[in-house]
N, C-alpha and C positions, 0 to 999 in steps of 0.2 A: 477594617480600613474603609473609609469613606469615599465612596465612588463619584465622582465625577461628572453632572449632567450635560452634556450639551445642549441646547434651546429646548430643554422639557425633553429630549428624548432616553435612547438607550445610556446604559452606565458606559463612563469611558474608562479603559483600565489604564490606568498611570503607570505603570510597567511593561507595556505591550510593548512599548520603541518604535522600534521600523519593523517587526516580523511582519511578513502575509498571514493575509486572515487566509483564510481555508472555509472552506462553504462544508456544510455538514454533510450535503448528500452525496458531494465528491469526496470524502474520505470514506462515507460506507461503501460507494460504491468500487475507490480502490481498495478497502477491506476485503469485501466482497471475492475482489478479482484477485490479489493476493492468495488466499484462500484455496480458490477455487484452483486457481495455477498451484501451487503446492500438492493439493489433491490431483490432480493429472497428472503431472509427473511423477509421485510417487508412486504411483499405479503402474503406468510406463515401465517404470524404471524396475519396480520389483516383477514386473512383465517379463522383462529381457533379460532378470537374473535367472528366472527360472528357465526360460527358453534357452541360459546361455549363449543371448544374442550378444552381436558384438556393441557395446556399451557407446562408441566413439560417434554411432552410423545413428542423426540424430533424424528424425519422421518432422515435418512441418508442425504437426500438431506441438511437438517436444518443443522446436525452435519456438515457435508462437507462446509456449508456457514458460518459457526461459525468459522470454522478452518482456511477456505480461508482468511476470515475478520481478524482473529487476527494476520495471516502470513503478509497480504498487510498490516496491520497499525503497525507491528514490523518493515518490511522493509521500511516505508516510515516516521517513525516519526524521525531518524536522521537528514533525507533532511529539515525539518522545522528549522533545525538551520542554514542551509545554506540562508533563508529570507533574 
């Protein structure tokens, strides 16, 4: 497909529509933090199995990785339509 110039510059994609562009280093850096929150918590989590702590009684650190996790997978499940 033949891309698009505008005044000499970047290609334009004739299919983009209305989506938000997305900036590259805000998606590594919700990558990143996705990641990173999934890693905390499963550590936690497999922590208090073994302690047979009680599961419900959640530490700041657990709330802060719940929160982080569902920001980075709000922010990054649009980009899966972009596949």
């Amino acid at each position: 497909m033949d891309a698009v110039r505008r005044d000499g510059g970047e290609p334009v994609d004739p299919d983009a529509g209305d989506r938000p562009r997305r900036n590259r280093h805000t998606t590594r850096v919700f990558t990143v933090l996705l990641f990173a929150s999934l890693y905390l918590l499963s550590r936690r989590w497999r922590e208090k199995d073994r302690a047979a702590a009680t599961a419900a009684a959640l530490t700041p650190s657990e709330i802060a990785g719940a929160v982080s996790f569902l920001a980075s997978i709000l922010y990054l499940l649009p980009l899966l339509g972009d596949l």
